[in-house]
C-alpha positions in Angstrom: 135.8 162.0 -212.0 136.0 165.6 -211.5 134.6 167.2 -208.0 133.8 170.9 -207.5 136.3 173.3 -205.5 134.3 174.0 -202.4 134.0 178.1 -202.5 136.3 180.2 -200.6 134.1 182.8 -199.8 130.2 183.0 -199.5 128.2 186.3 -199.7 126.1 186.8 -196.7 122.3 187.7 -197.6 119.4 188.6 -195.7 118.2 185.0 -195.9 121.2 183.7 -194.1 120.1 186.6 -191.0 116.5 184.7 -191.4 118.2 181.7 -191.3 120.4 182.1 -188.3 117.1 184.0 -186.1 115.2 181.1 -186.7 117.8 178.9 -185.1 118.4 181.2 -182.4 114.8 180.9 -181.6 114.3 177.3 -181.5 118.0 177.6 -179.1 115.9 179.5 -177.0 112.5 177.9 -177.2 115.0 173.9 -176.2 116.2 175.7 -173.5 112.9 176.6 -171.9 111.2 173.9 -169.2 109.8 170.5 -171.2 106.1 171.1 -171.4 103.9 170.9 -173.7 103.9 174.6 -174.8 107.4 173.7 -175.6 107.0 171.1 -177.7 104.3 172.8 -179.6 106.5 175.8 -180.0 109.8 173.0 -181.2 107.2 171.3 -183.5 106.1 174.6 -185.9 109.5 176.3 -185.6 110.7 173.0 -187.1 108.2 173.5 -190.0 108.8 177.0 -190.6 112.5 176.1 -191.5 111.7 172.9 -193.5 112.5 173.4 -197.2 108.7 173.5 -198.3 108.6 177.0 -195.9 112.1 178.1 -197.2 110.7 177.3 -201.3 107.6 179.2 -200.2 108.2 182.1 -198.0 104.3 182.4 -197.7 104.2 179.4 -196.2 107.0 180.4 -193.6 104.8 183.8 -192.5 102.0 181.8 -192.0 104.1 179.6 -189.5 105.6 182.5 -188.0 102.0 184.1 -187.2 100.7 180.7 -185.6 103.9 180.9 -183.4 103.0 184.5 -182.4 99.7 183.3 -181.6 100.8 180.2 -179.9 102.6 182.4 -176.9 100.2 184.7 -177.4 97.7 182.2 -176.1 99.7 181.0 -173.3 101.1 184.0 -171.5 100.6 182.7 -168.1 103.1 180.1 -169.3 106.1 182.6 -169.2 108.0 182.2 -172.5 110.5 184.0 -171.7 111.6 187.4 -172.8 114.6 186.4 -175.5 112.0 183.9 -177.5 109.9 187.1 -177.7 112.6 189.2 -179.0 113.7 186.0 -181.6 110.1 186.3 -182.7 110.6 189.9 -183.2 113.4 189.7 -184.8 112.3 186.9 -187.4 108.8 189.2 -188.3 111.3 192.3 -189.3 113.7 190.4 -191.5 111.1 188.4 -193.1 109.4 191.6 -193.7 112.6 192.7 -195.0 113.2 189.7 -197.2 109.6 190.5 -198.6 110.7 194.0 -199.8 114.2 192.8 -201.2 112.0 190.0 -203.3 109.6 193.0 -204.7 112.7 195.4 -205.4 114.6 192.1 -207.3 117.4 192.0 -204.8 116.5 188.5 -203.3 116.1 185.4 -205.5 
């Protein structure tokens, strides 16, 4: 039996910068103090990157905006001024993965 050559060299897309945002927010959102904002936080973060979000990007927006919501909703519960900026950061590449996907450059 044959097996495939693992590749030597990947092009980085704007999906992998999505990708790696998302994680950096749910690092940031573990490393707050247990309560139950931040297991509420853990639980749809961990939706928006399951495969059914990353099949349907849709789907993945619509996570992203309950999120905003979410610490919207519970300011007096300081969440911290980097998961902010992760949640920032995520809403400007997906919009930017949005526009690739209209112009044909992504998928």
């Amino acid at each position: 039996m044959k097996f495939d050559i693992e590749p030597v060299n990947y092009e980085k897309s704007i999906l992998s910068d999505l990708q790696g945002s998302w994680q950096c927010l749910r690092d940031s959102v573990v490393e707050m103090p247990p309560s139950e904002l931040q297991q509420r936080l853990i639980f749809h973060i961990d939706e928006a990157m399951s495969w059914e979000s990353v099949r349907d990007l849709n789907r993945m927006k619509k996570a992203l905006l309950l999120i905003f919501n979410i610490v919207c909703q519970k300011k007096e519960e300081n969440v911290g001024l980097e998961v902010i900026e992760w949640l920032e950061d995520i809403r400007e590449i997906l919009s930017e993965v949005f526009r690739s996907i209209e112009h044909g450059e992504v998928l």
